[in-house]
C-alpha positions in Angstrom: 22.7 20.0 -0.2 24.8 17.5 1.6 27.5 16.1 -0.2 27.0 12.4 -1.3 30.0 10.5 1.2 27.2 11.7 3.9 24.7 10.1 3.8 26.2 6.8 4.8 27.0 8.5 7.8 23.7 10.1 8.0 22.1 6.4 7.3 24.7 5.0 10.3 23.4 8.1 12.3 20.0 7.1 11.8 20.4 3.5 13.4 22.3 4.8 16.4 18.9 7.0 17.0 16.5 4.7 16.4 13.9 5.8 18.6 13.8 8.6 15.8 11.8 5.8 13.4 9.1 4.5 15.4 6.7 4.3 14.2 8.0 4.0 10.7 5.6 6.3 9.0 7.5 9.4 10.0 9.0 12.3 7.2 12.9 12.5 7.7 14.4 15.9 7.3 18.1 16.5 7.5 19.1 19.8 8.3 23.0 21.4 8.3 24.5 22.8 10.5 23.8 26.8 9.3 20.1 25.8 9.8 19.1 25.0 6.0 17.2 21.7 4.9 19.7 19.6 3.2 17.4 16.9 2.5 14.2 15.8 3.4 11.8 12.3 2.4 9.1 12.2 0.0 6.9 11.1 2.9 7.4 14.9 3.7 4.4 15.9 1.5 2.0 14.4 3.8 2.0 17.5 6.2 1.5 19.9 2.9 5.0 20.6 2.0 7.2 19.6 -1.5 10.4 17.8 0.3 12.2 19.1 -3.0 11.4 22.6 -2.8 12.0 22.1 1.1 16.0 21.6 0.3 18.1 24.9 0.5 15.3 26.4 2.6 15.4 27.6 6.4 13.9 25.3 8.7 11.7 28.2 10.5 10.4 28.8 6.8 9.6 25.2 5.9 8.4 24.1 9.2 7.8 26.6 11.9 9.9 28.7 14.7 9.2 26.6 17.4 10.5 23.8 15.0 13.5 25.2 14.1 14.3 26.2 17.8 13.8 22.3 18.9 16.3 22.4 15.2 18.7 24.7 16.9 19.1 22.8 20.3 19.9 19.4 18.3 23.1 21.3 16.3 24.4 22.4 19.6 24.5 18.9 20.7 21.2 18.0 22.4 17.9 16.0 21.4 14.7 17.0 21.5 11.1 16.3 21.0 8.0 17.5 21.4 4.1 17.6 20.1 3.6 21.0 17.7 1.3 22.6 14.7 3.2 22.6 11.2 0.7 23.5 8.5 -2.5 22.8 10.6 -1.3 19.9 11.7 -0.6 18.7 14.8 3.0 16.8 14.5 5.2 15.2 16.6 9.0 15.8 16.2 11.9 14.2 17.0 15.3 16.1 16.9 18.8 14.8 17.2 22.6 15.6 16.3 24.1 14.8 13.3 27.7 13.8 14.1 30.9 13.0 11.8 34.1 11.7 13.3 33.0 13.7 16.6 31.9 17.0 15.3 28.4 18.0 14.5 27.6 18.6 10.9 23.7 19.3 11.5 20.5 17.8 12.9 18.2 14.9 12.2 14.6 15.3 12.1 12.1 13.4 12.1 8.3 14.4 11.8 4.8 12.0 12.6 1.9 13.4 11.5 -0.6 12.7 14.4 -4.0 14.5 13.0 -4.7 11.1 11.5 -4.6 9.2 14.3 -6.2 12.4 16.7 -9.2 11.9 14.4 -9.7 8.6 14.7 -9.3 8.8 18.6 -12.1 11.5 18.7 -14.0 9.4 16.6 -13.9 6.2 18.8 -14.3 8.5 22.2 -17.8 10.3 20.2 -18.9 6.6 19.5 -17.8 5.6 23.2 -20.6 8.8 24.5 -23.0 6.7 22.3 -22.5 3.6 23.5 -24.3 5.0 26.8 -27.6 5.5 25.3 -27.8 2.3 23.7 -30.8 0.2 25.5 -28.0 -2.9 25.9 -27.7 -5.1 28.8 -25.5 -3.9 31.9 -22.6 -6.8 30.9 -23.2 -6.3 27.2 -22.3 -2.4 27.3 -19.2 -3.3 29.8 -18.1 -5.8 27.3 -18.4 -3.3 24.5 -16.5 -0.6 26.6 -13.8 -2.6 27.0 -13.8 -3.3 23.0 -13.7 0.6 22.8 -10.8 1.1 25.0 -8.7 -2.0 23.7 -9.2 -0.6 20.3 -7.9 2.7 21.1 -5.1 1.4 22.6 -3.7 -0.6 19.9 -4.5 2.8 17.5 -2.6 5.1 20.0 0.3 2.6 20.9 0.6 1.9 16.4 -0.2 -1.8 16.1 -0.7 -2.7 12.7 -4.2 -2.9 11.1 -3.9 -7.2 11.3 -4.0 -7.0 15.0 -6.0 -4.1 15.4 -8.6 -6.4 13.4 -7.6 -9.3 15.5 -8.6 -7.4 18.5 -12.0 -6.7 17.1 -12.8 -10.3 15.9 -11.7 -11.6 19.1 -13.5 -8.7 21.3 -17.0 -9.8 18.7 -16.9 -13.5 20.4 -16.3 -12.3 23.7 -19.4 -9.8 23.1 -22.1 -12.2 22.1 -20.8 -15.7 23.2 -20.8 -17.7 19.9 -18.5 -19.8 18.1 -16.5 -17.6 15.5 -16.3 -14.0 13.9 -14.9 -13.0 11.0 -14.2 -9.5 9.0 -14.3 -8.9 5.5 -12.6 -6.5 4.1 -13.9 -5.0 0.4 -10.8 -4.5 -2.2 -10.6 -3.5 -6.0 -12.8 -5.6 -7.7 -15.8 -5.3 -5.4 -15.1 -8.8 -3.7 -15.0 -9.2 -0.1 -12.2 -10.9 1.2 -11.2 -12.1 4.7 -9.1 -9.8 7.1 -9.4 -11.5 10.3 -11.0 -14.0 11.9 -12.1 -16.2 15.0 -13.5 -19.3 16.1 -13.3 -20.8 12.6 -11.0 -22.9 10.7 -8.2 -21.6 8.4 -11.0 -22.6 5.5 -12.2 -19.4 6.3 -9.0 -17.6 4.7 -10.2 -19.2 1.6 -13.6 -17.2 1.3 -14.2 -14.4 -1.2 -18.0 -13.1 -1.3 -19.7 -11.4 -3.3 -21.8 -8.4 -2.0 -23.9 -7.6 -5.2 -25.3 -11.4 -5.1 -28.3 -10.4 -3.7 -29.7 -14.1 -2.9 -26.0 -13.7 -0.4 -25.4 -13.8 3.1 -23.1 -10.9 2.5 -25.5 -9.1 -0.3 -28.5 -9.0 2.5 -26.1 -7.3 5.2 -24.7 -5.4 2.5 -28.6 -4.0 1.1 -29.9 -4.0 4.7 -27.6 -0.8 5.5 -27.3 -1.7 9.2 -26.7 -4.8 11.2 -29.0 -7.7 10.6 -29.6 -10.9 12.4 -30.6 -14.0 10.6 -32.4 -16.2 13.2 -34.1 -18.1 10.6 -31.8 -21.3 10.0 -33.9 -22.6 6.8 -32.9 -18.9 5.4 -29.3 -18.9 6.3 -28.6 -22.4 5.0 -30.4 -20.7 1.8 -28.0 -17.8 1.7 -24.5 -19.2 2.6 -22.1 -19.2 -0.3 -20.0 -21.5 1.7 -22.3 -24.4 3.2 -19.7 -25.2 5.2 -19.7 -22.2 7.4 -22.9 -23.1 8.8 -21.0 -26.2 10.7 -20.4 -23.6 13.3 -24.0 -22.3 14.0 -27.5 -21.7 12.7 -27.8 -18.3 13.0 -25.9 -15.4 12.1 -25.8 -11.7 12.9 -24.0 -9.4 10.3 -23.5 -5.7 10.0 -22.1 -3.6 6.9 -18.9 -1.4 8.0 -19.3 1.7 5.8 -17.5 5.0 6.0 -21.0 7.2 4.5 -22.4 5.5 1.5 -19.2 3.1 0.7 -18.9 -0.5 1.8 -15.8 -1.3 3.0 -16.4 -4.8 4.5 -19.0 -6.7 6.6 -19.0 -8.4 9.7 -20.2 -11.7 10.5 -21.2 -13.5 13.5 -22.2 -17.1 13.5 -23.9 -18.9 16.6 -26.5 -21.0 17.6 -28.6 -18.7 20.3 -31.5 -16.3 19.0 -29.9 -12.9 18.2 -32.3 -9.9 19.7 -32.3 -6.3 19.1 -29.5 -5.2 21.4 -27.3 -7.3 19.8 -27.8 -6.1 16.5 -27.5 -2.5 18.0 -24.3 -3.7 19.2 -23.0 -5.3 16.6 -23.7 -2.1 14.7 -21.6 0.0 17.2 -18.5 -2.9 16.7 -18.8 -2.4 12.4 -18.8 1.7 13.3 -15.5 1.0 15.2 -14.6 -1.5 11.9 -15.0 1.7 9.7 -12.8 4.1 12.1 -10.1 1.2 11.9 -10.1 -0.1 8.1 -10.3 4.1 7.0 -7.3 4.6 9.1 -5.3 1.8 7.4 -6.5 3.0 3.8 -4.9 6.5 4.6 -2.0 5.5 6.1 -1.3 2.5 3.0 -2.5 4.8 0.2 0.5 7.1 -1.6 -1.0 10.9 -1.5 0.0 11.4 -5.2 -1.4 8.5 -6.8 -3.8 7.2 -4.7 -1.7 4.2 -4.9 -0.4 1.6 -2.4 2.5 3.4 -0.6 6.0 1.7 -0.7 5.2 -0.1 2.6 2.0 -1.1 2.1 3.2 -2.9 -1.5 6.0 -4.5 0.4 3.6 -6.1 2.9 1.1 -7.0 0.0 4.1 -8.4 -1.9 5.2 -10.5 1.1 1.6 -11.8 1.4 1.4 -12.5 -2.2 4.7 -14.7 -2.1 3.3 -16.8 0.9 0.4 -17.4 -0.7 1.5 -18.0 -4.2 4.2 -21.1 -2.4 1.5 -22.2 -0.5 -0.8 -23.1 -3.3 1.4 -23.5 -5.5 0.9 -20.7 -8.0 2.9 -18.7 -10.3 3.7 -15.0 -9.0 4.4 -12.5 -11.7 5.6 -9.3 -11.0 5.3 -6.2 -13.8 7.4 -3.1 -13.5 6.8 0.1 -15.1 9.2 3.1 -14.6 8.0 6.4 -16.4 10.4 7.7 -19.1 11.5 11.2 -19.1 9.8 12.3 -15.4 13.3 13.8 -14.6 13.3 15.7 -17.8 9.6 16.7 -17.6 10.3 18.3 -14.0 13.1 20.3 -15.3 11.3 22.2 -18.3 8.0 22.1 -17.5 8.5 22.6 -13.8 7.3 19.8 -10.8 3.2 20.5 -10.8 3.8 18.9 -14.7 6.1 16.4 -13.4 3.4 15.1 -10.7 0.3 15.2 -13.0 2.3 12.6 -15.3 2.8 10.4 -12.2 -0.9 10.6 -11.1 -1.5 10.2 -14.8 0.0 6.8 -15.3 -1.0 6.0 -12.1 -5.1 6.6 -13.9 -3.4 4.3 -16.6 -3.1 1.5 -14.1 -5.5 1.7 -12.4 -7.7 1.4 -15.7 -5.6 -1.7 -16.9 -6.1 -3.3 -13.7 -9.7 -3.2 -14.2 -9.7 -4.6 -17.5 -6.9 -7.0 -16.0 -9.4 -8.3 -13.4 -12.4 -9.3 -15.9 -9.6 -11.1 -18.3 -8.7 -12.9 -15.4 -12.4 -14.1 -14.2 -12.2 -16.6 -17.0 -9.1 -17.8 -15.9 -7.6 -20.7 -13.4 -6.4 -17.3 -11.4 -10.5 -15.5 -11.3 -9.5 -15.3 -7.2 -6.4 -13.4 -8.1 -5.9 -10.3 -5.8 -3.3 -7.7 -8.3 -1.6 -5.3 -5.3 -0.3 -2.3 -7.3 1.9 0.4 -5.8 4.3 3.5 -6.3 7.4 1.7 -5.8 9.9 5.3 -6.0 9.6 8.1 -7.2 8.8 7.3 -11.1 8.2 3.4 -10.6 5.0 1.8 -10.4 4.3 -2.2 -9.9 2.1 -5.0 -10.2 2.0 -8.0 -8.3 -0.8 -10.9 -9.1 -1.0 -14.6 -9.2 -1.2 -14.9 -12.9 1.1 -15.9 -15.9 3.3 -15.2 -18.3 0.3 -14.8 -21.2 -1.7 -13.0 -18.5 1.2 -10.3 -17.8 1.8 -10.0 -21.6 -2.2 -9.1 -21.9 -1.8 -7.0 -19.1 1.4 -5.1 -20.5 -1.1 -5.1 -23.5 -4.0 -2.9 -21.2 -1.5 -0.9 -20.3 0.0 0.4 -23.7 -3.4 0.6 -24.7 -4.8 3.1 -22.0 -1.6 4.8 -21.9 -2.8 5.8 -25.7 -5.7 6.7 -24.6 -4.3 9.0 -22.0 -2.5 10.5 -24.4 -5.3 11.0 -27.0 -7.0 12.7 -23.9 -4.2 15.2 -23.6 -3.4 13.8 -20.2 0.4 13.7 -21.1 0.1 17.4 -22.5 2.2 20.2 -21.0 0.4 23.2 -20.0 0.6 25.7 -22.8 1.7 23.3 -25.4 -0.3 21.4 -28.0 1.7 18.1 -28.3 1.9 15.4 -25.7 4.8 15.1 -23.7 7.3 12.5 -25.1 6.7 9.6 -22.3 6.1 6.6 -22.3 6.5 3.2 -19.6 9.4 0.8 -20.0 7.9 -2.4 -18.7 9.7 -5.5 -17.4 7.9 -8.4 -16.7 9.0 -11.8 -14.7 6.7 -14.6 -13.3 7.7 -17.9 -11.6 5.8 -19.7 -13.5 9.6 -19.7 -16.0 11.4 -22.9 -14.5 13.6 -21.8 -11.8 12.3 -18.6 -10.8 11.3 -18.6 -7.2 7.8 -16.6 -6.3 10.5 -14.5 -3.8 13.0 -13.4 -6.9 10.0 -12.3 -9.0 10.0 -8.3 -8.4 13.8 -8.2 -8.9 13.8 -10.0 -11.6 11.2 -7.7 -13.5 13.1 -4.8 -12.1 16.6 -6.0 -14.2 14.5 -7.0 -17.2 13.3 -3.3 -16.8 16.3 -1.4 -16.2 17.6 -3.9 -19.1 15.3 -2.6 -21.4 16.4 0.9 -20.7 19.7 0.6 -20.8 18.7 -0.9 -24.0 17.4 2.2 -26.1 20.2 4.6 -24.4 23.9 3.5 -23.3 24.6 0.2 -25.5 27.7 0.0 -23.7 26.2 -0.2 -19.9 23.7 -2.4 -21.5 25.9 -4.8 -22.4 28.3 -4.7 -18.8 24.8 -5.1 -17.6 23.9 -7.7 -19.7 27.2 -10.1 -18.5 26.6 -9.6 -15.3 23.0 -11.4 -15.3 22.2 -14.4 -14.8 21.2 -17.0 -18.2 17.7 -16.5 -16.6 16.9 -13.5 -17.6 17.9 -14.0 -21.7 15.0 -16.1 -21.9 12.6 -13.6 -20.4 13.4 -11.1 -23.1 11.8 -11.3 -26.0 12.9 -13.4 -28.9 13.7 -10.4 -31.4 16.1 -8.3 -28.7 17.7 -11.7 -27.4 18.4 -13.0 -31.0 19.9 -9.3 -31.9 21.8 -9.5 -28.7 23.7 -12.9 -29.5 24.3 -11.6 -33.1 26.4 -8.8 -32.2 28.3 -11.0 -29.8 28.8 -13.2 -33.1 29.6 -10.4 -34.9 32.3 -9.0 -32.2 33.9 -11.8 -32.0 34.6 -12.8 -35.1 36.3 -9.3 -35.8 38.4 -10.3 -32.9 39.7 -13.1 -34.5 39.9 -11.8 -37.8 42.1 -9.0 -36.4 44.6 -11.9 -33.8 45.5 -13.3 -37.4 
């Protein structure tokens, strides 16, 4: 394994050969200079293979021989890149020298995992072959063509899902020549909230429907299956949740976007003109491209192990979270959870046990979160959108606009379902009767304390966490740790710990001056 002074240099290396990152969802393998995988990212499991059991292994046995000859041309000096099969899938790799005060020490690699993204091409050309027996006007199918081809574009050149969205919302007024288009996107809870829009005020960020209503706008297009158009004004003005919305037209045409049986989101066009036939067949070929898109995003953002949000999909999330939470002025609170014991667990009971106990707690989040959601309907925060993620390797967080009594309820949900886990033998090595001794250390901070800035939140909760830690093993990094913060974060301790804390500092130094005398 490289030794530890390297990877600064590898980290220097990887700047200098930045074409090596984009786009950022690649696996990064380092390999030494006698050919053996030194190191390699978690992201690595995506194309099938454990990045730790990777280490120490030859390249042509991890990866492939046509691989590890694009390997071998990098350690003598020269970069290298090309389109190749690793593990069924087709990958893309990027090759370059590692070097250290002029001389090579190895190679790094970098993989992208295009069968994704080939997928979702195929998919938009099969639905571009159906476009041309739709019974649709001569400019309507050239409009949609060009919807088709700008979509693919933005897939194959890696904008982000926002844009890619954008496009479509844009590319839905352009289509049928009304006033404004919006997407809704569905997320945990079953609500449907806005991803993009077009033609409409920024009210329309503040919308959140609700497609079991069935009396809805967004519960007819939702029941119906297929796209819909609402000519009837009387019935729209009946169905909108938002009366508001109907300042921009009197009809509306709406389509589900579902990837087989699941919703996912609905599209809505709102205009004044009668809606026909074609259009709704059209509009129905626009939510089928909606589907390709949105599923696209949810594998890319998803974390393979926990069916998670992925580290940078819970940094976006957070970011969002931040500007919305200064924006309207609401508390952000931020609750991290870092399993106890994973490192421990890996090394007896091998890493198959070690990852069951991540996707395990990730089940115990997932549950609290639910419960977390109906507490909060009967709150001032019932709009509240919790993102949770796999932060690293044995970290898992929450991020909502809630409070302090909220997050303390919520680190409630969570002891209580990690119980239950355990009472469900979920937490039990194979071959053994007795749960494994686990357990999450939780930190918890919110900006709702005076002082604390929506920004600081995750950080904070992070400290409080490895606080608490520190806490129950080395009292004497605890305390270094515990000078070093900030008067902040005493208050966000609890009482009993903070009280215990300032009496041994009594305590210590009155010896002190007992023993100056």
């Amino acid at each position: 394994m490289a030794r530890d002074k390297d990877f600064e240099a590898l980290r220097e290396e990887l700047e200098r050969h930045a074409y090596l990152l984009e786009p950022i969802d690649r696996s990064l393998v380092y390999v030494g200079k006698n050919g053996r995988v030194a190191w390699a990212s978690q992201r690595l499991s995506s194309l099938g293979i454990h990045p730790i059991e990777a280490v120490g292994k030859h390249a042509e046995k991890v990866l492939s021989k046509e691989a590890a000859a694009l390997i071998a041309r990098s350690l003598e000096g020269k970069k290298a890149a090309r389109e190749l099969v690793i593990g069924g899938n087709k990958v893309e790799l990027r090759s370059a020298p590692f070097e250290d005060e002029g001389v090579i020490r190895g190679a790094v690699v970098a993989l992208a995992n295009l069968s994704p993204l080939e997928k979702a091409r195929n998919e938009l050309a099969a639905k571009a072959k159906e476009l041309k027996r739709l019974n649709l006007r001569l400019g309507a199918e050239n409009r949609l063509q060009r919807v088709s081809q700008d979509i693919s574009k933005a897939i194959a050149t890696g904008e982000s899902t926002e844009e890619i969205l954008h496009i479509l919302v844009e590319s839905i007024r352009r289509v049928f020549k009304g006033t404004g288009a919006i997407v809704f996107e569905r997320r945990r809870g079953g609500a449907l909230y806005p991803a993009s829009y077009s033609g409409l005020s920024s009210r329309a960020s503040e919308l959140v429907l609700d497609p079991n209503y069935e009396k809805s706008l967004s519960g007819q297009v939702a029941l119906a299956g297929k796209a819909k158009a609402f000519n009837d004004p009387a019935e729209v003005k009946s169905m909108l949740q938002h009366k508001w919305f109907q300042e921009y037209g009197k009809r509306v045409l709406g389509a589900p976007i579902q990837v087989g049986n699941e919703l996912h989101g609905v599209l809505l066009h709102v205009g004044d003109h009668k809606y026909s036939e074609e259009d709704a067949n059209a509009m129905q070929y626009l939510s089928d491209i909606a589907a390709i898109v949105l599923r696209n995003a949810k594998q890319a953002s998803i974390d393979g192990l926990t069916g998670l949000l992925n580290r940078q999909k819970f940094d976006a999330a957070y970011d969002q979270e931040v500007s919305r939470a200064r924006s309207l002025r609401q508390p952000l609170t931020a609750v991290f959870a870092d399993i106890d014991h994973l490192k421990k667990a890996n090394d007896q009971y091998g890493h198959a046990f070690g990852d069951k106990l991540v996707r395990n707690f990730a089940l115990v989040h997932n549950r609290a979160q639910e419960r977390l959601l109906q507490h909060l309907k009967n709150t001032r925060f019932k709009d509240a959108r919790p993102a949770v993620g796999r932060y690293g390797g044995d970290e898992i967080v929450t991020v909502a606009s809630m409070g302090m009594d909220d997050a303390d309820k919520y680190k409630q949900f969570l002891r209580e379902e990690e119980a239950r886990a355990r009472k469900e033998g979920l937490f039990t090595p194979p071959g053994e009767v007795a749960p494994f001794k686990t357990k999450l250390t939780i930190g918890i901070a919110s900006s709702e304390t005076p002082g604390v800035d929506p920004g600081e939140v995750l950080r904070i909760a992070d400290d409080v966490m490895y606080g608490y830690k520190q806490r129950r093993g080395r009292e004497k990094a605890f305390r270094d740790w515990w000078k070093e913060r900030p008067k902040l974060l005493r208050r966000l301790l609890p009482p009993a710990i903070r009280q215990k804390i300032e009496d041994r500092a009594i305590a210590r130094e009155t010896r002190r001056a007992a023993l100056r005398r």
